[in-house]
C-alpha positions as CSV (number, residue, x, y, z in Angstrom):
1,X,-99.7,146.8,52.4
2,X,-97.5,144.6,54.8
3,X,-97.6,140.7,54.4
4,X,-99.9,140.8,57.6
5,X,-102.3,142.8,56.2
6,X,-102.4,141.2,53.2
7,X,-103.3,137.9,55.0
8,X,-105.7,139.2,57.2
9,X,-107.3,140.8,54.2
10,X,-107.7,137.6,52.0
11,X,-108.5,135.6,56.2
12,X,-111.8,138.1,56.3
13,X,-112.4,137.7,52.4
14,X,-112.1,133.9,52.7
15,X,-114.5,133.7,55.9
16,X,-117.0,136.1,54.5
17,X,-117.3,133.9,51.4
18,X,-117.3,130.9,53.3
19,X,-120.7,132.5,55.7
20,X,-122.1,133.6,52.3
21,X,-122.2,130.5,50.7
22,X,-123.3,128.3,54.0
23,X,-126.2,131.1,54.3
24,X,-127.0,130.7,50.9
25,X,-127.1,126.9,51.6
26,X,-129.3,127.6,54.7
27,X,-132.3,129.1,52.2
28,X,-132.1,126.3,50.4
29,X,-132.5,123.8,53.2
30,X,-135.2,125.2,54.0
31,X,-137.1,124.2,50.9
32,X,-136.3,121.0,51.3
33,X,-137.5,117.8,53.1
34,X,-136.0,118.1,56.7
35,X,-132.6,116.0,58.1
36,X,-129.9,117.0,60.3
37,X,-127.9,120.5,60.9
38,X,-125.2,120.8,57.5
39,X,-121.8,122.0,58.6
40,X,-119.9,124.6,56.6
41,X,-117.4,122.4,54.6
42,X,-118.1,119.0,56.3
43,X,-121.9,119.3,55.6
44,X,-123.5,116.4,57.5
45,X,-121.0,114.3,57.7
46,X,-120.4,114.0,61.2
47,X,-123.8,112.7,61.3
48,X,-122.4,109.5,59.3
49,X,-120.4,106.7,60.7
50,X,-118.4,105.7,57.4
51,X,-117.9,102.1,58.2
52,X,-121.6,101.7,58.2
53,X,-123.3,104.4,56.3
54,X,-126.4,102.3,55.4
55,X,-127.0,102.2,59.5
56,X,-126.6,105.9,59.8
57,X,-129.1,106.3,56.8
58,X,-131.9,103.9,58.6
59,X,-131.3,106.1,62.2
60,X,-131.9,109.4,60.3
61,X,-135.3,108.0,58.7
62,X,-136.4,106.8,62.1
63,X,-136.3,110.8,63.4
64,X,-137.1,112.7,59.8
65,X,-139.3,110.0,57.9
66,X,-139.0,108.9,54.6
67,X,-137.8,111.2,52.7
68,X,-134.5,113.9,54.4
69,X,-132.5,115.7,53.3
70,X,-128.2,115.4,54.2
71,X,-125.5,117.2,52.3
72,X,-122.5,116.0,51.1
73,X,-120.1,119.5,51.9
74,X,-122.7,122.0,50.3
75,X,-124.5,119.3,48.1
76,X,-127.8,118.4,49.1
77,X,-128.7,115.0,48.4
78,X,-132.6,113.5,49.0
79,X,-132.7,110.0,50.9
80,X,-135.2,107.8,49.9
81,X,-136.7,105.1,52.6
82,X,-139.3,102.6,53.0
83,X,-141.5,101.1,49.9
84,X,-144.2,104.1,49.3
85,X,-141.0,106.6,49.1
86,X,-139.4,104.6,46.4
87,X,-142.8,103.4,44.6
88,X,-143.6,107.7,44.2
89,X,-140.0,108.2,42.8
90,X,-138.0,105.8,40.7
91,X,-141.2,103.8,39.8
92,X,-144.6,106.5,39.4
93,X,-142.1,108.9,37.9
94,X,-139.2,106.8,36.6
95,X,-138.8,109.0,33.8
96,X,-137.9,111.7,35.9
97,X,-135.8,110.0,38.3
98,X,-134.1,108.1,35.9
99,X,-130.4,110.2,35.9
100,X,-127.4,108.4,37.3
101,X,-126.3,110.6,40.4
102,X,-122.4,110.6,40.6
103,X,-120.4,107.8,42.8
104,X,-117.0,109.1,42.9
105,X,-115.0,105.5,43.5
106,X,-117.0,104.0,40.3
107,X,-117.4,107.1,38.4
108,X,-113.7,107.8,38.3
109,X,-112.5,104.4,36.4
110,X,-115.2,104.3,34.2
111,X,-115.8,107.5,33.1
112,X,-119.2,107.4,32.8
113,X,-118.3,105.3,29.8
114,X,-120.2,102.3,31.1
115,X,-124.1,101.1,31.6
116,X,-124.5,101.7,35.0
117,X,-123.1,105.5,35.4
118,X,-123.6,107.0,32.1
119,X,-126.5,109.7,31.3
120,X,-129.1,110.5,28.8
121,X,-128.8,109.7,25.7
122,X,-125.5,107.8,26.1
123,X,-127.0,106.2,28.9
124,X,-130.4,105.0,26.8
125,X,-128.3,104.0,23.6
126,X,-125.8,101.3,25.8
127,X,-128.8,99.8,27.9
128,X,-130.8,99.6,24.7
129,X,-127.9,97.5,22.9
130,X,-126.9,95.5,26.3
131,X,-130.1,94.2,26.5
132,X,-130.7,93.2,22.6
133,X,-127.4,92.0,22.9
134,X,-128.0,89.9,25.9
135,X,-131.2,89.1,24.1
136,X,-129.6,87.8,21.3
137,X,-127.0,85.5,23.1
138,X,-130.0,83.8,24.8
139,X,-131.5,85.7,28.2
140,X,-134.5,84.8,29.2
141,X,-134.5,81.4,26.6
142,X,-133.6,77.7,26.8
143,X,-130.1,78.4,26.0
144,X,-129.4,80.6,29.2
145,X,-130.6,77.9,31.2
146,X,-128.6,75.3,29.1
147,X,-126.0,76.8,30.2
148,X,-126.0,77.5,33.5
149,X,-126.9,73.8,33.9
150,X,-123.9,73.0,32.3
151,X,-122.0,74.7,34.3
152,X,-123.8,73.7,37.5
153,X,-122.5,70.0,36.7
154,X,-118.6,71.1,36.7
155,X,-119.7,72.4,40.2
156,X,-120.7,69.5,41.2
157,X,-118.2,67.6,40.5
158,X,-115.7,69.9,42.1
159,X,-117.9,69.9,45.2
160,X,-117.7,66.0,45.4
161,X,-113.9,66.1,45.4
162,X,-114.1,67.8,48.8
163,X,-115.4,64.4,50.3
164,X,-117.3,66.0,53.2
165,X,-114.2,68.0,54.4
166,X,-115.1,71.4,55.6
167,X,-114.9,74.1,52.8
168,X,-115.2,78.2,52.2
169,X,-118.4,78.1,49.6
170,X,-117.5,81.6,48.5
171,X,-114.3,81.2,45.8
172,X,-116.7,78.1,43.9
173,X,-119.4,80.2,43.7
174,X,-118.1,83.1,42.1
175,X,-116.1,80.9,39.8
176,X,-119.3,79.0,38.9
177,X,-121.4,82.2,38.2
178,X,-118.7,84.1,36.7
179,X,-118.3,81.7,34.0
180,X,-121.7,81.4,33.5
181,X,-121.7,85.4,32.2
182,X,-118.2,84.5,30.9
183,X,-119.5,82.0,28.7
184,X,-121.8,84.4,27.2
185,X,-119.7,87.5,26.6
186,X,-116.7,85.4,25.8
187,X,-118.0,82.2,23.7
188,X,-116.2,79.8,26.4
189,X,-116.2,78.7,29.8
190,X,-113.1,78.9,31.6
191,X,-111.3,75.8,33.7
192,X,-111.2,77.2,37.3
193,X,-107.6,76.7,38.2
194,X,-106.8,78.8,34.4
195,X,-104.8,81.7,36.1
196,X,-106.8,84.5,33.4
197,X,-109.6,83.3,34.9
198,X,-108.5,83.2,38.6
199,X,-107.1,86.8,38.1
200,X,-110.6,88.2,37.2
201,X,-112.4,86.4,39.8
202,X,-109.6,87.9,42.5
203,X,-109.9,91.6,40.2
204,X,-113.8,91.3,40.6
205,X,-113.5,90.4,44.5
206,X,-111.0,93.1,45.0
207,X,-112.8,95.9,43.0
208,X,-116.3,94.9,44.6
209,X,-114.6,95.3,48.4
210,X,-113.2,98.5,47.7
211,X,-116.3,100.0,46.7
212,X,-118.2,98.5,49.6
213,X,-115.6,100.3,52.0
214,X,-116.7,104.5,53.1
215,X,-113.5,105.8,50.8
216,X,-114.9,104.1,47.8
217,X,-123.3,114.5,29.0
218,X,-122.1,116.0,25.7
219,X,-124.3,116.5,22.8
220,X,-122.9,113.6,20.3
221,X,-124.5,111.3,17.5
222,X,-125.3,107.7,19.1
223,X,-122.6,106.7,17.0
224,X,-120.2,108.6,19.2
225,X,-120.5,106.2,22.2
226,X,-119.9,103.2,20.6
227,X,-115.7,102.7,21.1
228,X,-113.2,100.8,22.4
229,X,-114.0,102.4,26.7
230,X,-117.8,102.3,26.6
231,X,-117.0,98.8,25.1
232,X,-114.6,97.8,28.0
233,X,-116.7,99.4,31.2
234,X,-120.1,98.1,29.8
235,X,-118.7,94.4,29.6
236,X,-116.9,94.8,33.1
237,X,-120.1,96.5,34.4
238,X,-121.9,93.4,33.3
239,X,-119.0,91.0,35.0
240,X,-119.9,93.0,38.2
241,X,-123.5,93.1,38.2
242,X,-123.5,89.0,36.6
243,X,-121.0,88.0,39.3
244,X,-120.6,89.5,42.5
245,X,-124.7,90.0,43.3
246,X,-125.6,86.5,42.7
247,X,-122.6,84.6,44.0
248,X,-122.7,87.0,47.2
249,X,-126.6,86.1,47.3
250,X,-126.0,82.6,46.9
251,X,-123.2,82.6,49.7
252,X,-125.9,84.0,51.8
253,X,-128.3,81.7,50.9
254,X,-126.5,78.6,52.1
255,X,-125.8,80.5,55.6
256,X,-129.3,81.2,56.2
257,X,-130.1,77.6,55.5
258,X,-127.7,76.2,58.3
259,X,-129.3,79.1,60.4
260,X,-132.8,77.8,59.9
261,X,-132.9,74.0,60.2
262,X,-136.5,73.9,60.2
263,X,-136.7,75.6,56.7
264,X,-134.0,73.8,55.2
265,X,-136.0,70.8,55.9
266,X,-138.9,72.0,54.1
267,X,-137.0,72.8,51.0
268,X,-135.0,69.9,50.8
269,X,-138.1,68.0,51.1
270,X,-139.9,69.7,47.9
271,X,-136.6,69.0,46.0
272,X,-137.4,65.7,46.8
273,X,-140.5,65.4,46.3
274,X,-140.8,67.4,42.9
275,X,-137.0,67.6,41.2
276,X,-135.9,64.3,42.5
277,X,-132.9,62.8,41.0
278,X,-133.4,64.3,37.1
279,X,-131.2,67.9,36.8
280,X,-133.3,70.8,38.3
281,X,-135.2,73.2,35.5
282,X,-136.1,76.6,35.9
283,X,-140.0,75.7,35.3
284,X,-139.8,73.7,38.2
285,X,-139.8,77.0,40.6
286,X,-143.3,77.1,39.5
287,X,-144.2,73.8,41.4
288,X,-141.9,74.7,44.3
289,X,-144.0,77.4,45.9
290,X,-141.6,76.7,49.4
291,X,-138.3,77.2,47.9
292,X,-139.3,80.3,45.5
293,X,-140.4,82.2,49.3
294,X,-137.1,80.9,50.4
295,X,-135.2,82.6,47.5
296,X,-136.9,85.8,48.0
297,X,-136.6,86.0,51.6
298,X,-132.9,85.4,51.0
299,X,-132.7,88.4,48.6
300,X,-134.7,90.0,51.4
301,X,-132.8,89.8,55.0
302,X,-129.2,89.4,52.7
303,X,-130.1,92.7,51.3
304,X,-127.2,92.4,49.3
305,X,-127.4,95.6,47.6
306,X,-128.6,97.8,50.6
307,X,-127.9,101.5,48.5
308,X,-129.3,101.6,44.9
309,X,-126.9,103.2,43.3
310,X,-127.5,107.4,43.6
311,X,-129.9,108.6,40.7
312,X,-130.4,112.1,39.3
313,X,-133.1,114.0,38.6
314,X,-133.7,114.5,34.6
315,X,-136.0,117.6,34.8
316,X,-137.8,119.6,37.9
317,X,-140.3,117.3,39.7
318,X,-142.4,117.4,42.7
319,X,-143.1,114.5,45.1
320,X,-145.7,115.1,48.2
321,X,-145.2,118.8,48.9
322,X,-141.8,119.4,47.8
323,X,-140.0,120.4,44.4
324,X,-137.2,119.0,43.1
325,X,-135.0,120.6,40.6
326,X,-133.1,119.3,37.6
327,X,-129.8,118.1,38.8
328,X,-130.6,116.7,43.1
329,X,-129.0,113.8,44.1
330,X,-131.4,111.1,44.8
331,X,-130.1,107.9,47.2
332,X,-132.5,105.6,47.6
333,X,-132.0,103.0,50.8
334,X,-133.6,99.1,49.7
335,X,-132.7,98.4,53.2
336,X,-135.3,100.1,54.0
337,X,-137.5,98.9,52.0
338,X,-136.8,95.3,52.7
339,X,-137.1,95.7,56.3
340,X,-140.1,98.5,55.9
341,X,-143.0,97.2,58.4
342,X,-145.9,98.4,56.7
343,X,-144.7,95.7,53.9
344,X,-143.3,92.9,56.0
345,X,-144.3,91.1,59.4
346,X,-141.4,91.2,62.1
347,X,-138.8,92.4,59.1
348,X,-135.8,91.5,61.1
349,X,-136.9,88.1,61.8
350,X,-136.0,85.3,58.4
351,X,-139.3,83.8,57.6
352,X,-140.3,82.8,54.1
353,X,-144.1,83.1,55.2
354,X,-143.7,86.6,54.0
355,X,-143.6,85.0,50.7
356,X,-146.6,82.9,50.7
357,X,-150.5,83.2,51.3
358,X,-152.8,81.4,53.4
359,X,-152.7,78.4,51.0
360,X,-149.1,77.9,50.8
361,X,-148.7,79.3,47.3
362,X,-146.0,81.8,46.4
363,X,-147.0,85.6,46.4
364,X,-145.2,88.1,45.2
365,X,-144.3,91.5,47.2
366,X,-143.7,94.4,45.0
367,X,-141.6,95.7,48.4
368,X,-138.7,93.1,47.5
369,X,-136.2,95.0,45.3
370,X,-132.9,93.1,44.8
371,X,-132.1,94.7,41.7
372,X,-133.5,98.1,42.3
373,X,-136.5,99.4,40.5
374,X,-137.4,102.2,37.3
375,X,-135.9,102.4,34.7
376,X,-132.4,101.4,36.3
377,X,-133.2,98.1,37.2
378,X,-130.8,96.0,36.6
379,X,-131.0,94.6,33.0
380,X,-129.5,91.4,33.6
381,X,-132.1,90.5,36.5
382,X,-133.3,87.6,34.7
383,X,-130.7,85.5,34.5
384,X,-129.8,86.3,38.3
385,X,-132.7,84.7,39.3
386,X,-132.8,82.0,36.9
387,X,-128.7,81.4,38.2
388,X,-129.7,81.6,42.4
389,X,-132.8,79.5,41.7
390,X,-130.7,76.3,39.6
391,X,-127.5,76.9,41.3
392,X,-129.2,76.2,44.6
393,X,-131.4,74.3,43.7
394,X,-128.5,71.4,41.8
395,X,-126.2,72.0,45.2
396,X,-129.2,71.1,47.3
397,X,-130.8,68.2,45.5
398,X,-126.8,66.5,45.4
399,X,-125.7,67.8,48.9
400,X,-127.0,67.8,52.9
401,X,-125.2,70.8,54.0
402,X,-123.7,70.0,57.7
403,X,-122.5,73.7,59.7
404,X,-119.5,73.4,61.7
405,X,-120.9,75.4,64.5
406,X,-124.5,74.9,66.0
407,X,-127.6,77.1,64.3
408,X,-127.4,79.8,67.1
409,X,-123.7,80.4,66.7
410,X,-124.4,81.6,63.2
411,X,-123.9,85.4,62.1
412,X,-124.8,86.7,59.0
413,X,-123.6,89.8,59.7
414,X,-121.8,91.4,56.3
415,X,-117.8,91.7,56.3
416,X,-118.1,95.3,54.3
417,X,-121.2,97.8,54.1
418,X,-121.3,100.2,51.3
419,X,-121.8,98.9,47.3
420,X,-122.8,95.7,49.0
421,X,-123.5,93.3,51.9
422,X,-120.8,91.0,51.8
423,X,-121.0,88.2,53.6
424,X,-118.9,86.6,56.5
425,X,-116.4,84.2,55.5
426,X,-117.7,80.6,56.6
427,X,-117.0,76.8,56.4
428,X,-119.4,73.9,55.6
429,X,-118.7,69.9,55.1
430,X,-121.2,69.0,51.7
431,X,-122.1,65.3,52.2
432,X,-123.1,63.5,49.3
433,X,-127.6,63.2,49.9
434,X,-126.9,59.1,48.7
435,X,-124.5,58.7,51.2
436,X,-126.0,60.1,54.2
C-alpha cells in the first residue's frame, strides 16, 4: 500500500471514529436537559463568548430554562440557574452534589491538593481540619473581631495621611484584609510597604486576574493527605478565598455608595446615630437594620463570585425528570440567582429594600448566595462578613467619601468576568467626617 493509500485509509478511519463518537454523544443528549446544538470537537463552544462567559450562560437560560445542558468538546456539563434550580441541587441534595467538578487553570497548580478542588475523602478530611483549625485560632469569637479592629485602626491612619487627595481604594483594601487572614495563619501582621508582604498581595492580584480571564481520588489513609502540598494549597486557597472576595466586595461597596447618594445618606446617618464616635462592633449590625440590607445588596448586584466553582456529582441522582449519573459536571450560575425575579423586585436596579420588610427591619433572602451554598460553602464565610461589615463600617463612621465624577457617571461594570467580578479601577478624596 502506497503512502496515499495509506493516508486515505487512516483519513476515513479517523472521520468514521470522529461520526461514531459525536453519534454516540447525540444519544446521550438526548437524555439530557435541552441547550444548544454540540459541535464535533468544539462542542458548544461557539455558543460562548470567552470574554464574558457568565453573559453567554444567563442568554442560554433565557431560551432553555433553568437547567441546560452545553458540552465542553464531548463533555456534557449541566448549568444550573435561578434560586429553585440551585435550592433542588447543591442544597436538598448536597450530599450528592457535593464533588468538585474540574477547573483546569486552578486544578493544574494545585493538584487537587488544596480545600477548594480536592474530592472525597481527601476533600472531607482538609475542610474538617480547616475549619477546627480556623476554629481554634478564633473564627466566629471575640478574638477574630479583635483583630480585624486592630487592623481597621492601621487603616485608618493610612487613609488620614491622604489628606482628602484623590486615591485608588483597591491596593489599601487588599492590604488591610489580607493581613487580617495573615495574622491568623501567620501569628503577625505585616507593615504594608514590607516588600514579602507587597509581593503576595501583587501574587494574589495577579493569580485572581488570570483565573477571571476565558484561558484560565486514590484510596489512601487520612494520614496520607496531610504533607508539605496539601499544606501549601490549603493555606494559599484560604489567602484567596480571605483576601480577594472581601477586598473586591468591599471595593464595590464604596462605588455603589457614591452611585447612590440617597442611601449613603441613610447609612451614614445610622452610624451616627447608633456607632457614634466609639470603634464599630460586630453586635452593632444587629441595631443597624439599614446598613445590614446595604451589605447584602452589595454582595448582591457586585455578584462578585458570579460562577460557583463547577461541582461533581458523587453518585447517580435525579432532579425534576432527569437522571444524572456519577461523574456530570455541575456549574451553577449565582448570577442568576441574584438577579432571579421570582426572588427579587427589579433585580437590575440597587435597592436595599430587597433587604428589609414593611417595618424597616432586616430580612434575610435565602436567594443571596455570596459564598455559594451545600456543603461547599465557603468555610471561612464568617469572618467575611464579620470583615465587610467593620471594615466599612470604621471607613464610614471616620470618612465622607466625595466621587470625582458625578453619581450618573459611575460604572460598576467589572474589569474581568470569569472566577470573579472584578471591579473597575476608581478614585475617591476621604475627608475626615470632623472636618467637613
Amino acid at each position: 500500500m502506497d503512502f496515499y493509500s495509506l493516508s486515505t485509509v487512516l483519513l476515513v478511519v479517523l472521520i468514521t471514529c470522529l461520526l461514531a463518537k459525536y453519534i454516540r454523544m447525540m444519544l446521550e443528549k438526548a437524555k439530557l436537559p435541552p441547550g444548544p446544538i454540540p459541535l464535533p470537537i468544539i462542542g458548544t463552544l461557539y455558543k460562548m463568548n470567552l470574554n464574558n462567559v457568565v453573559h453567554s450562560l444567563m442568554e442560554l437560560h433565557k431560551t432553555y430554562g433553568d437547567i441546560f445542558t452545553i458540552y465542553e468538546g464531548h463533555r456534557p456539563c449541566i448549568v444550573l440557574c435561578g434560586y429553585e434550580a440551585i435550592k433542588e441541587t447543591l442544597i436538598d441534595k448536597a450530599e450528592d452534589f457535593s464533588g468538585r467538578g474540574y477547573y483546569p487553570v486552578y486544578h493544574d497548580y494545585s493538584k487537587g491538593d488544596d480545600l477548594a478542588f480536592s474530592n472525597g475523602e481527601k476533600w472531607k478530611e482538609l475542610r474538617h481540619f480547616t475549619q477546627l483549625t480556623l476554629t481554634n485560632f478564633g473564627m466566629g469569637k471575640r478574638s477574630f473581631e479583635e483583630r480585624i479592629k486592630e487592623e481597621g485602626e492601621y487603616l485608618i491612619d493610612l487613609l488620614r495621611k491622604t489628606n482628602g487627595s484623590p486615591i485608588d481604594p483597591k491596593h489599601h483594601l487588599h492590604c488591610s484584609v489580607c493581613n487580617v487572614i495573615c495574622s491568623v495563619m501567620f501569628g503577625k501582621r505585616s507593615d504594608y510597604q514590607d516588600e514579602e508582604f507587597q509581593n503576595l498581595i501583587h501574587w494574589l492580584q495577579d493569580s485572581f486576574r488570570i483565573m477571571s480571564n476565558p484561558w484560565g481520588l486514590e484510596e489512601k489513609s487520612s494520614a496520607t493527605y496531610y504533607h508539605h502540598n496539601t499544606l501549601v494549597m490549603s493555606v494559599m486557597m484560604l489567602l484567596f478565598a480571605a483576601t480577594e472576595t472581601v477586598s473586591n466586595t468591599l471595593c464595590y461597596l464604596f462605588l455603589l455608595l457614591m452611585k447612590h447618594p440617597n442611601v449613603a445618606e441613610k447609612v451614614y446617618k445610622e452610624i451616627d446615630d447608633v456607632i457614634g464616635h466609639r470603634p464599630p462592633n460586630y453586635e452593632d449590625r444587629l441595631k443597624m437594620p439599614y446598613t445590614e440590607a446595604f451589605i447584602h445588596e452589595v454582595q448582591r448586584v457586585a455578584d462578585v463570585t458570579p460562577l460557583a466553582l463547577p461541582h461533581e456529582l458523587t453518585k447517580n441522582s435525579q432532579i425534576r425528570n432527569y437522571t444524572f449519573r456519577k461523574g456530570t459536571v455541575i456549574i451553577p450560575s449565582l448570577t442568576s440567582v441574584h438577579y432571579d425575579k421570582t426572588q427579587f423586585n427589579n433585580p437590575t436596579n440597587f435597592n436595599p429594600n430587597n433587604f428589609l420588610d414593611e417595618d424597616g427591619k432586616f430580612r434575610k433572602n435565602n436567594a443571596l448566595m455570596p459564598f455559594s451554598a451545600g456543603k461547599r460553602i465557603c468555610p471561612g464565610m464568617s469572618l467575611a462578613v464579620m470583615e465587610i461589615f467593620l471594615f466599612a463600617t470604621t471607613i464610614l463612621q471616620n470618612f465622607t467619601i466625595k466621587s470625582l465624577v458625578s453619581p450618573e457617571d459611575i460604572s460598576i461594570d467589572p474589569v474581568g468576568v470569569g472566577l470573579a467580578h472584578i471591579p473597575p479601577n476608581y478614585e475617591f478624596c476621604l475627608l475626615p467626617r470632623s472636618q467637613e
